[in-house]
LUMDRENPA-359585 format. One line per field, with one value per atom (N, C-alpha, C): x, z negated, y; residue number from 1; residue in three letters; atom name. Coordinates in Angstrom, 3 decimals, padded with zeros to 6 digits. Last residue first. Example, Ala and Ser with C-alpha at 12.3 -4.5 7.8 and 13.67 -1.06 7.14 Angstrom:
# residues 2
px: [012.850_013.670_012.900_013.190_012.300_013.200]
pz: [-007.080_-007.140_-007.870_-007.800_-007.800_-007.800]
py: [-002.250_-001.060_000.030_-005.690_-004.500_-003.300]
num: [2_2_2_1_1_1]
residuo: [SER_SER_SER_ALA_ALA_ALA]
atomo: [N_CA_C_N_CA_C]
This chain:
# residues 90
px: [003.991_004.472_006.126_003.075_002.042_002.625_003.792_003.949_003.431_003.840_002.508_002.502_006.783_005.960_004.301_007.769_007.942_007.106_004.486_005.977_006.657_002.612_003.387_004.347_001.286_002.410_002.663_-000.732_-000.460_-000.150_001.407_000.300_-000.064_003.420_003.421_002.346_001.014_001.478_002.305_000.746_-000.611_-000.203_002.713_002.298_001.530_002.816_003.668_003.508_000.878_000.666_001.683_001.619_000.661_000.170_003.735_004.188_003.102_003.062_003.350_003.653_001.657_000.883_001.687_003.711_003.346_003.019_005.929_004.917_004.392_008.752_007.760_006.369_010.392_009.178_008.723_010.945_011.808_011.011_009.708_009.480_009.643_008.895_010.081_009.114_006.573_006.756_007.777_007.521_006.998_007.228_005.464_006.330_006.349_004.378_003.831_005.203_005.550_003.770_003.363_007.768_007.495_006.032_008.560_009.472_008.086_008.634_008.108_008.422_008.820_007.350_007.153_011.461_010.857_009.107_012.362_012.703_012.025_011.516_010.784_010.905_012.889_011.824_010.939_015.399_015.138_013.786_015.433_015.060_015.007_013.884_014.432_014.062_016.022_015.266_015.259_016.070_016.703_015.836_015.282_015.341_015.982_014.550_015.925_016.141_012.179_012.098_013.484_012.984_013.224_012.545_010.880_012.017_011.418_009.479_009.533_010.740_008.733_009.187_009.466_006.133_006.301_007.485_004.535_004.736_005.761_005.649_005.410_005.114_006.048_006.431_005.462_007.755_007.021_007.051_009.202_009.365_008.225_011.057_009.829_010.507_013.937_012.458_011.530_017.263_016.307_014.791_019.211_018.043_017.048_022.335_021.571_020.195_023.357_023.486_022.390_023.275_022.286_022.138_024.960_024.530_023.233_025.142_025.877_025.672_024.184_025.424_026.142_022.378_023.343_024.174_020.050_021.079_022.225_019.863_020.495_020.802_018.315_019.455_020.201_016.329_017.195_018.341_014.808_015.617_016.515_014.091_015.276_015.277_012.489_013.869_014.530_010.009_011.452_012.551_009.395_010.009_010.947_008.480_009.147_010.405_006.760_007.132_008.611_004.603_005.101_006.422_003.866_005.154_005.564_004.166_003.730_004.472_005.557_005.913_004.682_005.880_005.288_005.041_007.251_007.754_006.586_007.392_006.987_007.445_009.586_008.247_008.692_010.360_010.736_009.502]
pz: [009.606_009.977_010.746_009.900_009.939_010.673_010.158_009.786_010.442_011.474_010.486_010.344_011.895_012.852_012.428_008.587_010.232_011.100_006.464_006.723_008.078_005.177_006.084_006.527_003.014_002.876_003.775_004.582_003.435_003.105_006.273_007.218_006.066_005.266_005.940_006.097_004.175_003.145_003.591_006.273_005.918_004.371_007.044_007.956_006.982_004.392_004.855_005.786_005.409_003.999_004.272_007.923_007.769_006.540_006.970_008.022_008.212_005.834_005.217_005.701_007.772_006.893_006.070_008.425_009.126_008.623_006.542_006.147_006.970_007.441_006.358_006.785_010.863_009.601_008.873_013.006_011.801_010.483_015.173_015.043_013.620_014.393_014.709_014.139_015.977_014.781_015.115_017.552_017.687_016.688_017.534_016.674_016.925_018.727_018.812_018.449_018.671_017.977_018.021_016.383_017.102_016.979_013.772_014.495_015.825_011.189_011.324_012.531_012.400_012.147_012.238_012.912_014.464_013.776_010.337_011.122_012.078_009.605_008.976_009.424_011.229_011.489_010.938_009.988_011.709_012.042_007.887_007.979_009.047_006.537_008.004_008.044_004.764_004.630_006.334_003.995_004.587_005.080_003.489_002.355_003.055_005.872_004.797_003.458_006.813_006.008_005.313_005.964_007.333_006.213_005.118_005.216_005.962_004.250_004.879_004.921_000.456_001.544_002.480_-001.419_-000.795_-000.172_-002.074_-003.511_-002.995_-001.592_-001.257_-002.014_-002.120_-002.934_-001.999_-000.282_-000.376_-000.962_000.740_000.569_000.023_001.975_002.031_001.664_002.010_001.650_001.956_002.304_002.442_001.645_003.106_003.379_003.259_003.396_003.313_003.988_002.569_003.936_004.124_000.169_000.596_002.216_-001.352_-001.045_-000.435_-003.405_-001.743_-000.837_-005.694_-005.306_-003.963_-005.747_-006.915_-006.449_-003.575_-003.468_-004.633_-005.051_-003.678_-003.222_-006.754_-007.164_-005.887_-006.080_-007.055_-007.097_-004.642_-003.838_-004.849_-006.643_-005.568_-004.997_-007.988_-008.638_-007.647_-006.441_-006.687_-007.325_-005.512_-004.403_-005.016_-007.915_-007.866_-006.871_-008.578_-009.434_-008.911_-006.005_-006.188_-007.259_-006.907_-005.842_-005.641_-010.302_-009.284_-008.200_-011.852_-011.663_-010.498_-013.865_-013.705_-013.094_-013.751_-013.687_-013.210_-013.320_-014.416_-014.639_-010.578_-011.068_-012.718_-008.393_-009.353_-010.119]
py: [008.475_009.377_009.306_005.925_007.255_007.872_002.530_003.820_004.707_000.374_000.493_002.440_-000.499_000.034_000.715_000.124_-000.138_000.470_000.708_-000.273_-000.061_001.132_002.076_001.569_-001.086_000.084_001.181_-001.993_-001.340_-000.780_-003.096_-002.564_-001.601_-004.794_-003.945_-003.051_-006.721_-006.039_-004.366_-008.306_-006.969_-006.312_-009.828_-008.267_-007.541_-011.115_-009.955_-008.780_-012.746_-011.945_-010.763_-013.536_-012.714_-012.312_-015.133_-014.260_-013.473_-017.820_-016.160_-014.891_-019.139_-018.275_-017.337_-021.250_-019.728_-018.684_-022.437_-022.133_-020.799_-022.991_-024.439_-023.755_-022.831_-022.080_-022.805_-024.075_-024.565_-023.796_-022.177_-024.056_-024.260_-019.395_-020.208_-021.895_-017.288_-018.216_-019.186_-014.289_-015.862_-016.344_-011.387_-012.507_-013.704_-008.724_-010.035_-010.433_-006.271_-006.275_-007.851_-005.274_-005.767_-005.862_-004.369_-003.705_-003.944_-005.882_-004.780_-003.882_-008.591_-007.957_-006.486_-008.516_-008.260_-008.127_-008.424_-007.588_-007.302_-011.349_-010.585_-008.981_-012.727_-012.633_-011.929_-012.632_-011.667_-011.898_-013.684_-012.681_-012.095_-016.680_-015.978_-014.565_-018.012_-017.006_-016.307_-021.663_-020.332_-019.391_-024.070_-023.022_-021.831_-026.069_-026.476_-025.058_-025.137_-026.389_-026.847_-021.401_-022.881_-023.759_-018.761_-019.846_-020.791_-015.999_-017.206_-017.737_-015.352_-015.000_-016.200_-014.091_-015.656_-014.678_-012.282_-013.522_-014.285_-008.868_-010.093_-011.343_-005.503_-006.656_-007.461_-003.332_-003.571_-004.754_000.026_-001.396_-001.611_002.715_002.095_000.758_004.161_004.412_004.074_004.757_003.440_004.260_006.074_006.690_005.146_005.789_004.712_005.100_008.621_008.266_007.071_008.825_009.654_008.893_005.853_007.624_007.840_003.687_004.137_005.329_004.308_003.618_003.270_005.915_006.039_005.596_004.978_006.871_006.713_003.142_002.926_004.074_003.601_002.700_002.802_005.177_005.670_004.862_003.375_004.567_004.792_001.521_000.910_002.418_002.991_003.034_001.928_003.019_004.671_004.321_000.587_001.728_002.977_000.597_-000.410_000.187_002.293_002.184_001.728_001.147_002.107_002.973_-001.877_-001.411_-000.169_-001.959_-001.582_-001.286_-005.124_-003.671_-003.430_-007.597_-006.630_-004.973_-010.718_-008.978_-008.992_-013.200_-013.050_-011.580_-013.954_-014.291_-013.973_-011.202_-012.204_-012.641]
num: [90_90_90_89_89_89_88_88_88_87_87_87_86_86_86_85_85_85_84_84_84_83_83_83_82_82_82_81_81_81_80_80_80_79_79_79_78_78_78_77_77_77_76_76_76_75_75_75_74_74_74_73_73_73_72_72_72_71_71_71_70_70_70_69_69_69_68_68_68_67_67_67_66_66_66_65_65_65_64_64_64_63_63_63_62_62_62_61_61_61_60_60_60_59_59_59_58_58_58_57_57_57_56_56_56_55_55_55_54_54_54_53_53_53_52_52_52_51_51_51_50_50_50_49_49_49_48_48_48_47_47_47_46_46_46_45_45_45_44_44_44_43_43_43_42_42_42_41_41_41_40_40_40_39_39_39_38_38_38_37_37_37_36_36_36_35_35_35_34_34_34_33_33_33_32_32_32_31_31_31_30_30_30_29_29_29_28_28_28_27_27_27_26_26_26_25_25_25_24_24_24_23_23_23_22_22_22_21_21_21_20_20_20_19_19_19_18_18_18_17_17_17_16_16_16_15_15_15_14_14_14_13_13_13_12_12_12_11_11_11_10_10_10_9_9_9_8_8_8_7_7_7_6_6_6_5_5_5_4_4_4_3_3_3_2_2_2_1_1_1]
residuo: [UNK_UNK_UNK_UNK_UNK_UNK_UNK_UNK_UNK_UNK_UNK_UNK_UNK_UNK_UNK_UNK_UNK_UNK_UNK_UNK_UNK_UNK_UNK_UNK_UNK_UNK_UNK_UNK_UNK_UNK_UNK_UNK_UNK_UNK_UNK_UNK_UNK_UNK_UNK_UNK_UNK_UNK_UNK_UNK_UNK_UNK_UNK_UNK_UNK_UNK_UNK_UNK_UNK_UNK_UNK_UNK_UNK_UNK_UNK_UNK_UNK_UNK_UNK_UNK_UNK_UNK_UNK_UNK_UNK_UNK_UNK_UNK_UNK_UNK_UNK_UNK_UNK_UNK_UNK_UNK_UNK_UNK_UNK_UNK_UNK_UNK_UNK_UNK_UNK_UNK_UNK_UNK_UNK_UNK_UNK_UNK_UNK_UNK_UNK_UNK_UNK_UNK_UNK_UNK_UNK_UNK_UNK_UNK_UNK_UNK_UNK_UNK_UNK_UNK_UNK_UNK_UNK_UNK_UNK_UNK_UNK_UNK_UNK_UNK_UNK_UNK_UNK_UNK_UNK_UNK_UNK_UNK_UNK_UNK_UNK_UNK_UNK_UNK_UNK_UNK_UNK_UNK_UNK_UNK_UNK_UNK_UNK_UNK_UNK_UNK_UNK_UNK_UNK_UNK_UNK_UNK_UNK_UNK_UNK_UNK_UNK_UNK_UNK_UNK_UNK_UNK_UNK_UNK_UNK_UNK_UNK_UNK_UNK_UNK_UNK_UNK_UNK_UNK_UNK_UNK_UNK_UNK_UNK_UNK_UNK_UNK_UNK_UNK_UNK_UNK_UNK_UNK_UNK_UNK_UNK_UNK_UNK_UNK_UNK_UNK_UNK_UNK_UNK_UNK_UNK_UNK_UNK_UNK_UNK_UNK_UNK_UNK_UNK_UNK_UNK_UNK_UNK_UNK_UNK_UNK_UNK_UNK_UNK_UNK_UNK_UNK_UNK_UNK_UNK_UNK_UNK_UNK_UNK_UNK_UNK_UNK_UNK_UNK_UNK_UNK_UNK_UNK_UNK_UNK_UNK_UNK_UNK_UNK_UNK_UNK_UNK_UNK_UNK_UNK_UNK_UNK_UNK_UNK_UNK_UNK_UNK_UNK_UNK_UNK_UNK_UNK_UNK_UNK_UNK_UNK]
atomo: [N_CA_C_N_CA_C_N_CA_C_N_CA_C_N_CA_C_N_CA_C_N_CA_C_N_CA_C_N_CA_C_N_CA_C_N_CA_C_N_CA_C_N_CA_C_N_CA_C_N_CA_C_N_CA_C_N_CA_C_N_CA_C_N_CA_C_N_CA_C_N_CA_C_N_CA_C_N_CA_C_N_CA_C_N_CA_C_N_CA_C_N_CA_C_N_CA_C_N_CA_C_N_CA_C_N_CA_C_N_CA_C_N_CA_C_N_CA_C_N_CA_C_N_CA_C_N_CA_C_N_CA_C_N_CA_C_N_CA_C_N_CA_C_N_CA_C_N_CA_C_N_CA_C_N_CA_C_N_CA_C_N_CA_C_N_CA_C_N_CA_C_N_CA_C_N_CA_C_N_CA_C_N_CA_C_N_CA_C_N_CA_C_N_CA_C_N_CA_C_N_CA_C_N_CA_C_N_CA_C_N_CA_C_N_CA_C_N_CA_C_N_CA_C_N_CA_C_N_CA_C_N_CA_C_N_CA_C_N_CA_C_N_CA_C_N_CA_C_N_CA_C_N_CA_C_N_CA_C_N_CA_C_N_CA_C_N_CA_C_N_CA_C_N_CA_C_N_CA_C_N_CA_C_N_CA_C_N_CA_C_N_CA_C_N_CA_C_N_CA_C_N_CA_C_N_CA_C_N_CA_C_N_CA_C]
């Protein structure tokens, strides 16, 4: 959100915390990562299967309908940063 201040580390424990509080243990969500931008169509729609096959996949095709390629590589290397998906260590 614009005009928040959080470290993504900061940020990562209280979405685990919020997401073990309200749907359990089962979820197991643990990793995330803050972005400025997320991608969308030229009509405002969030493509998120594309943001799925980054962290999943090693080559991404850029959808035709994308406004803006370039965010699709702030995001990888925010993955990459983090441990994200496929990025991951361990």
């Amino acid at each position: 959100k614009d005009g928040i201040e959080i470290s993504q580390d900061q940020m990562q424990e209280e979405l685990i915390e919020i997401i073990r509080r309200e749907i359990g243990a089962v979820a197991y969500f643990r990793q995330s990562g803050i972005v400025k931008r997320l991608p969308k169509t030229r009509s405002g729609k969030i493509l998120r299967k594309t943001i799925r096959r980054l962290a999943i996949e090693t080559e991404v095709l850029v959808p035709p309908t994308i406004d803006d390629p370039k965010i699709l590589d702030e995001i990888r290397e925010v993955m990459q940063e983090r441990g994200i998906g496929r990025y991951a260590t361990s």
